[in-house]
N, CA, C and O of each residue as an XYZ file, in Angstrom:
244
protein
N       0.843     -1.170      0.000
C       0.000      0.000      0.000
C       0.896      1.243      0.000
O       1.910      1.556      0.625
N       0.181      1.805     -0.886
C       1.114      3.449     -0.691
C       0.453      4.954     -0.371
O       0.097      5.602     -1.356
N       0.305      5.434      0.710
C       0.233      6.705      0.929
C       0.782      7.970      0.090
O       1.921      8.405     -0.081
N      -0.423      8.364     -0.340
C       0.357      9.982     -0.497
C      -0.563     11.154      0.689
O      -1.447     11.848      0.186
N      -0.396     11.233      1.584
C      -0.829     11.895      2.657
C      -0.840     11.251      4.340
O      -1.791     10.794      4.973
N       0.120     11.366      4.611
C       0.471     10.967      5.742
C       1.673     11.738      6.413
O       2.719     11.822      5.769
N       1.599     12.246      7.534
C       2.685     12.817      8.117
C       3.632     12.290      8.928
O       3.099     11.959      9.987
N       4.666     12.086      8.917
C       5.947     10.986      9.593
C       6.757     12.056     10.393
O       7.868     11.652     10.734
N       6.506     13.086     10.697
C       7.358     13.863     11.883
C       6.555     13.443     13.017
O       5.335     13.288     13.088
N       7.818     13.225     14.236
C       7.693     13.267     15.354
C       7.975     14.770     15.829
O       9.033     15.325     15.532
N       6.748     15.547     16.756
C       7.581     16.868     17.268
C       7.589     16.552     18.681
O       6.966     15.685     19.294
N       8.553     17.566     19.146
C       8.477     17.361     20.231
C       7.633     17.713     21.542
O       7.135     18.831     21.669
N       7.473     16.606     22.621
C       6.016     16.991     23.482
C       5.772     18.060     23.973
O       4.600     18.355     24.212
N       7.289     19.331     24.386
C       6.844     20.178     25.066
C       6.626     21.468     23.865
O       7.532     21.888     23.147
N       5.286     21.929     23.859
C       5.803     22.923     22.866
C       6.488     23.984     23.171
O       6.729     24.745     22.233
N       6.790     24.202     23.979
C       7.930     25.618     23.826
C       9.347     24.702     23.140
O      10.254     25.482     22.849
N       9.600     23.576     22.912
C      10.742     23.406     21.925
C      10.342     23.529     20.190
O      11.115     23.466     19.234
N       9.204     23.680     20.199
C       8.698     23.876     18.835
C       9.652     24.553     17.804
O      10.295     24.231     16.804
N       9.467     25.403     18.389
C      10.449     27.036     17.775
C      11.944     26.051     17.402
O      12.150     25.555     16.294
N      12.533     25.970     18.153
C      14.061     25.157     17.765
C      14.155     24.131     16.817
O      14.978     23.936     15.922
N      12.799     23.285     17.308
C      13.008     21.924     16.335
C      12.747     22.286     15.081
O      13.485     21.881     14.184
N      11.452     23.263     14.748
C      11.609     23.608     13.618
C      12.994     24.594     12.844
O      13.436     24.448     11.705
N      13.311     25.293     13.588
C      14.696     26.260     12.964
C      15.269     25.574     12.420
O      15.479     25.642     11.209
N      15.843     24.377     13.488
C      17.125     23.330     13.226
C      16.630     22.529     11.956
O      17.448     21.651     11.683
N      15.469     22.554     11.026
C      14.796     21.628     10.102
C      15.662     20.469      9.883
O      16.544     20.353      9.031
N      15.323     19.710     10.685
C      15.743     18.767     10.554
C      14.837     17.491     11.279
O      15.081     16.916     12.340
N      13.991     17.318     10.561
C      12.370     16.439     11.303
C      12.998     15.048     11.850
O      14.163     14.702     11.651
N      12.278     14.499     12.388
C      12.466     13.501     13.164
C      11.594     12.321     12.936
O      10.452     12.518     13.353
N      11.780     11.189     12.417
C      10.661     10.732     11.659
C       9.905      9.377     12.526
O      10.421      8.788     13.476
N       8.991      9.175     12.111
C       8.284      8.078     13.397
C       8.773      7.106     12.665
O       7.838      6.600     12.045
N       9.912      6.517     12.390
C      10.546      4.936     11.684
C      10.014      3.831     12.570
O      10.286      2.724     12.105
N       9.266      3.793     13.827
C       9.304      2.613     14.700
C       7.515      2.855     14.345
O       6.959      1.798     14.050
N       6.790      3.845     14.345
C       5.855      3.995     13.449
C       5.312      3.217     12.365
O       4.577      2.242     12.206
N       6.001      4.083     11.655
C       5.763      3.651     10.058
C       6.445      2.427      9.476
O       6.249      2.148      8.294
N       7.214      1.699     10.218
C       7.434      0.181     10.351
C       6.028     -0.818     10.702
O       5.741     -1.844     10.085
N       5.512     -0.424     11.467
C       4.449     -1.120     12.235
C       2.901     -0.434     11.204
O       1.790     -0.793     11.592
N       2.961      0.131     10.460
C       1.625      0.796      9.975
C       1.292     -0.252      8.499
O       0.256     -0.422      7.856
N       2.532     -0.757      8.364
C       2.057     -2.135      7.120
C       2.366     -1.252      5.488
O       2.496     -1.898      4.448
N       2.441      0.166      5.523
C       2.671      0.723      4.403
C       3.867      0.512      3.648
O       4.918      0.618      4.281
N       3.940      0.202      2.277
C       5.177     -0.122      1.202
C       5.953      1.220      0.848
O       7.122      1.298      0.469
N       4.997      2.322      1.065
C       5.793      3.311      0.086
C       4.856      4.428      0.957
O       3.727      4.149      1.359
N       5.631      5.975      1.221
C       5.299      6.802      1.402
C       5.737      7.709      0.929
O       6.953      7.880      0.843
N       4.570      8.808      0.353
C       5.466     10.059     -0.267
C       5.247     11.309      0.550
O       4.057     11.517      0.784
N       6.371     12.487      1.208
C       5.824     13.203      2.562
C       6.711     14.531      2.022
O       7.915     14.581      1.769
N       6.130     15.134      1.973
C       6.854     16.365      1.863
C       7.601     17.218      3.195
O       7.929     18.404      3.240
N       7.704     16.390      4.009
C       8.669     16.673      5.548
C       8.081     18.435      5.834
O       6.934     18.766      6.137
N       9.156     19.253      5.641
C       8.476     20.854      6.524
C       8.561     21.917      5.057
O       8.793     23.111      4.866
N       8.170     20.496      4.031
C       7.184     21.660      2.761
C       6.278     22.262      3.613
O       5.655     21.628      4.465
N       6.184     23.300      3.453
C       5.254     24.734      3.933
C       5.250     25.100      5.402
O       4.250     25.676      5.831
N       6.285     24.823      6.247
C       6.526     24.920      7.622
C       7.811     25.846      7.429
O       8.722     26.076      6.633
N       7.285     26.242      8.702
C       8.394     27.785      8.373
C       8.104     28.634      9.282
O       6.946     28.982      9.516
N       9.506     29.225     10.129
C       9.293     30.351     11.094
C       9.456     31.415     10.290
O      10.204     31.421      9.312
N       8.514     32.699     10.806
C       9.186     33.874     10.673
C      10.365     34.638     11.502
O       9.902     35.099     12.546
N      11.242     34.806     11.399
C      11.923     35.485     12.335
C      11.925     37.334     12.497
O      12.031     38.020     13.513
N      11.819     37.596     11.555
C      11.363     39.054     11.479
C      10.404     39.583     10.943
O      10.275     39.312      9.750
N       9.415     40.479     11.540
C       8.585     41.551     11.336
C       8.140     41.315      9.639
O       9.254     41.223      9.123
N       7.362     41.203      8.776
C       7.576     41.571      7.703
C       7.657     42.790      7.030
O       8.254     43.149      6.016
N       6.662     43.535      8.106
C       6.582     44.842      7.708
C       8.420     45.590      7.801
O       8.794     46.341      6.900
N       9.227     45.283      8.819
C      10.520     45.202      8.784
C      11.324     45.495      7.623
O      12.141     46.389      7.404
N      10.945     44.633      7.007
C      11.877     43.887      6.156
C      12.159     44.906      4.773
O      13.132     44.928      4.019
N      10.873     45.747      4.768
C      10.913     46.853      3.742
C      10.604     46.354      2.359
O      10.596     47.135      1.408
């Protein structure tokens, strides 16, 4: 079976680490998960469209 819509990040429980885990982009994936879910193939676009702002936009000029 193959998914195209399924999300495989693990975040982390407390959210005030939110902010970091996302900066650092570097996702964390549920492999002990998605081992056990029976799926052949997944297609995931990881932190397609995830994204901090760090500055103001109006800022930015």
């Amino acid at each position: 079976m193959i998914s195209l819509h399924d999300h495989l990040q693990i975040y982390p429980e407390n959210p005030s680490e939110y902010f970091e885990y996302t900066w650092r982009n570097r996702p964390f994936i549920g492999y002990e998960g998605l081992a056990a879910s029976g799926l052949d193939a997944v297609f995931d676009g990881l932190l397609d469209g995830e994204s901090i702002m760090t500055k103001d936009p109006l800022e930015l000029g």
